[in-house]
ROSEFI-195407 format. One record per residue: x, y, z of N, C-alpha, C in turn. Coordinates in steps of 0.1 Angstrom, whole numbers, plus 5000, padded with zeros to 4 digits. Example, Ala and Ser with C-alpha at 12.3 -4.5 7.8 and 13.67 -1.06 7.14 Angstrom:
<fitis>
513249435078512349555078513249675078512849785071513749895071512950005079
</fitis>
This chain:
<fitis>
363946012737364645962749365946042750366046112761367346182768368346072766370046062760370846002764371646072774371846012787373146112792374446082786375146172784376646182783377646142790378446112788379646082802380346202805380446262814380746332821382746352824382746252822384246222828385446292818385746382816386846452813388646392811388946472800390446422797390846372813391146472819392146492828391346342838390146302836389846212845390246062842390146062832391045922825392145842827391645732828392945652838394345682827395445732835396945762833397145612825397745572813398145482805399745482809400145352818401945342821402245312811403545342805404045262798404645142801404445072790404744932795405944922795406344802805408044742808408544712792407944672787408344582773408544672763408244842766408544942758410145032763410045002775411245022781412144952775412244832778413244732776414144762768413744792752414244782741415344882741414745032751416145132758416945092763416745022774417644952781418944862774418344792768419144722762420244812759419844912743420544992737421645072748420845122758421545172769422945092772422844952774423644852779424844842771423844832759425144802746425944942740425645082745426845132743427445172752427145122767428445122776429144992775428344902767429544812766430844852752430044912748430844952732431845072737431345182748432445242752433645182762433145072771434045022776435144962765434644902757435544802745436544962741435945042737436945132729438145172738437845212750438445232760439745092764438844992764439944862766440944842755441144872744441144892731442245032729441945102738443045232737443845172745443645122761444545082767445445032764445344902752446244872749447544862741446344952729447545032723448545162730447445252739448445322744449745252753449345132762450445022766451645022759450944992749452344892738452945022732452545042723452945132716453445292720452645362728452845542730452045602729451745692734450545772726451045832716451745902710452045942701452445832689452745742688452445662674451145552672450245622680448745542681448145602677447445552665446245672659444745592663443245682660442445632661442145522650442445522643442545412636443345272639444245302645444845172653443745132666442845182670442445162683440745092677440445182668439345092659439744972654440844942650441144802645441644722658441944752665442144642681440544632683439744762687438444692690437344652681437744632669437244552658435944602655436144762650434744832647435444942639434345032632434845132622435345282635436145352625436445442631435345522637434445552628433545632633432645582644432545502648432145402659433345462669434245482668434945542685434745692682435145702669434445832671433445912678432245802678430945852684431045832700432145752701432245772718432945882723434645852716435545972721435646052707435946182711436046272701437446292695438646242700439946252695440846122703441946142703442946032708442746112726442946232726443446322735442446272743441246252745439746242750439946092752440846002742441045892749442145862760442945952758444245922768443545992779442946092780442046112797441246022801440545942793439745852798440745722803441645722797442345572802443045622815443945762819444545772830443345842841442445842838441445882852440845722851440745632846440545502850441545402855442845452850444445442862443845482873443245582877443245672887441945602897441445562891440245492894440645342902441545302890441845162902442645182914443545252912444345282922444245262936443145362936442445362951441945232953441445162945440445012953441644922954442544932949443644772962443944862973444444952974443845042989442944982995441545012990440544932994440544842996441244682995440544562989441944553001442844603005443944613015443244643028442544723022441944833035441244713045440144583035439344533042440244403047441244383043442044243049442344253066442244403071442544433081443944363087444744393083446644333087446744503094447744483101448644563111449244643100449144793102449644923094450844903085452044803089452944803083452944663074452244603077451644453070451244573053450144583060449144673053449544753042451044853047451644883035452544823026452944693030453644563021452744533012451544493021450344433011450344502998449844622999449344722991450444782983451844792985452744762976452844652966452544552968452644412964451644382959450544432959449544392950449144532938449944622942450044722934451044692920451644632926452944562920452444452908451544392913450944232905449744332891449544472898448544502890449244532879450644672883451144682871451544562865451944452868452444342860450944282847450044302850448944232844448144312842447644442844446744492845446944572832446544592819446744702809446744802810445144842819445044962814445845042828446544972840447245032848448645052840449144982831450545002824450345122813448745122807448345222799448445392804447945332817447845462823449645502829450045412834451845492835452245532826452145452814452945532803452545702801451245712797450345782796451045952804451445882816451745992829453246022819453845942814455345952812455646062799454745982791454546112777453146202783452646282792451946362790452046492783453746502781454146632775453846622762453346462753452746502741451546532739450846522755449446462748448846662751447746682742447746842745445946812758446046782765444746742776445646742790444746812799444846782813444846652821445546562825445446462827445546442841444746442850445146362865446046362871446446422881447646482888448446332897449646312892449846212896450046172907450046032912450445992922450346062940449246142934449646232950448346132959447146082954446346012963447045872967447545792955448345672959449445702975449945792974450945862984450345872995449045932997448345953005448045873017447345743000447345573011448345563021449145533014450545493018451145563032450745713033451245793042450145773053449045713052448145753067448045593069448845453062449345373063450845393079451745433072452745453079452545563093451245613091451245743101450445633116449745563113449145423116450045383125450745323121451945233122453045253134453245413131454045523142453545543157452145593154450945593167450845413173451045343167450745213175452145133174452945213175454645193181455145093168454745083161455444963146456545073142456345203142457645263133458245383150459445373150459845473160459545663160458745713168458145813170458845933164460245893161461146003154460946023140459945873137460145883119459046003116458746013102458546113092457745993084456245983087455445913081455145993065455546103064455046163052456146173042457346183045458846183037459045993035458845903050459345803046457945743034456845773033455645763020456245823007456845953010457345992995458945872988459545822997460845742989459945622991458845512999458345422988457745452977456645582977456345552965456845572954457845672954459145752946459745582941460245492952460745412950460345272939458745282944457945222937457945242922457445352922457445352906458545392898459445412904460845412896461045272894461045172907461545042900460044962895458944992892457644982882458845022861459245122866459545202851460945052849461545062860463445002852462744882851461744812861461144662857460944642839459544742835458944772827459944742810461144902814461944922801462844742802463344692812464444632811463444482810462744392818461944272815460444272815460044382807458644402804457944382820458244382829457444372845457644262851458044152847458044042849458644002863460044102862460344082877459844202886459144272887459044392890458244332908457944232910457244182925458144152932459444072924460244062932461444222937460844312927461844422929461044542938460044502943459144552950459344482963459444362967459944282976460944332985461944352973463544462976463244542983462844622981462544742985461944782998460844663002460144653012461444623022462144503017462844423028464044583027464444623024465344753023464944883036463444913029462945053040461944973052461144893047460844853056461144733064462344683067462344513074461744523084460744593095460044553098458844533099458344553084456844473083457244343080458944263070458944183072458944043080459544173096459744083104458344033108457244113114456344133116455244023109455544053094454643913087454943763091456243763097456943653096456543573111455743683119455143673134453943593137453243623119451443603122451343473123
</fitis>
C-alpha cells in the first residue's frame, strides 16, 4: 500500500507568534531600568543641589540612591555624563510651565507674571531645577558641553511680551526683546541672591518685586479679572 506523504513544506507551516507571556518578562526588565536610571539621575540631582559638582563623587550619588557604584556606573559612565543629564532635564522642564501657562490662556501680560511665578515656585521646590542652576554656575568645572543657557526660557518670555505690545497691553515704543532680556536677567539673579542668602524661601516674593517693579501693569490688569 502506497502511503502519500505530506506535501506541505517548511516555508508552508503555520508562523509560531511568540507568546505575550514571553514578552512580558522584557518588558518588565525594560521598565525597571528606566526606573533605576531615573533613581540615579534623581540621586545626582540632589547631590549636585546641595553640595557642587565638584565635591560630589560617584560614590556619593550611589549612596543617596541606595545601590552599588557599579550600578550607576552601568547607567552613566562618569559624573560629567551625569551633570549633562541633570541640566538637559533642567532644560526639559523649563519649557512645560511655559506650557502648562500656555494652556491657562490669561492675557500676554497675565501670562508673563504667571510663568514667572510658577517658575519661581519650581526653583523653590523642584531639585533637579536647583540641580540644574547650580550646574550652569560651575560649568567651568565640569569638562562636558552642557545646554546653552537660558536663551529658550527668554524666548517664552519675549513672544510673551511681543503679544502683549500688538494687543496694546505694553506701549508700541517698547522693545519686547530687551524688556525679556532684564526679566529674565532679573529673574535669575534674584533666583541666585534668594538661593545663597535664605536657601529660596523668599525668592516668590522676590519675583513678585520685580513684576510689580517692570511690570505694574500686568499687576494692574490681574487685579481687573
Amino acid at each position: 500500500m502506497n502511503v502519500k506523504r505530506s506535501t506541505v513544506g517548511a516555508a508552508d507551516k503555520p508562523t509560531r507568534r511568540p507568546s505575550s507571556t514571553a514578552a512580558r518578562p522584557r518588558e518588565l526588565k525594560q521598565e525597571r531600568a528606566v526606573r533605576t536610571r531615573q533613581q540615579v539621575l534623581d540621586a545626582a540631582a540632589a547631590a549636585f543641589a546641595e553640595r557642587g559638582f565638584p565635591a560630589v563623587t560617584m560614590l556619593d550619588i550611589a549612596e543617596i540612591a541606595g545601590m552599588t557604584k557599579g550600578a550607576v556606573y552601568f547607567h552613566y559612565a562618569n559624573k560629567e555624563a551625569l551633570a549633562t543629564a541633570v541640566s538637559e532635564e533642567f532644560y526639559r522642564r523649563l519649557p512645560l510651565i511655559a506650557e502648562e501657562v500656555g494652556k491657562a490662556g490669561l492675557p500676554p501680560l497675565q501670562a508673563v507674571a504667571e510663568l514667572l511665578n510658577r517658575t519661581a515656585l519650581a526653583f523653590r521646590d523642584d531639585t533637579m531645577i536647583q540641580a540644574g542652576a547650580r550646574l550652569q554656575i560651575e560649568s567651568a568645572s565640569i569638562n562636558a558641553s552642557l545646554p546653552e543657557p537660558f536663551v529658550g526660557y527668554t524666548e517664552s518670555v519675549t513672544q510673551l511680551l511681543d503679544r502683549a505690545r500688538s494687543a496694546g497691553d505694553l506701549p508700541s515704543h517698547s522693545a519686547p526683546d530687551a524688556l525679556g532680556r532684564v526679566l529674565v536677567a532679573a529673574f535669575f539673579g534674584a533666583q541666585h541672591i534668594s538661593w545663597r542668602l535664605d536657601q529660596r524661601a523668599d525668592l516668590v516674593t522676590r519675583v513678585r518685586e520685580i513684576i510689580d517693579a517692570v511690570l505694574p501693569m500686568a499687576t494692574s490688569a490681574a487685579g481687573k479679572v
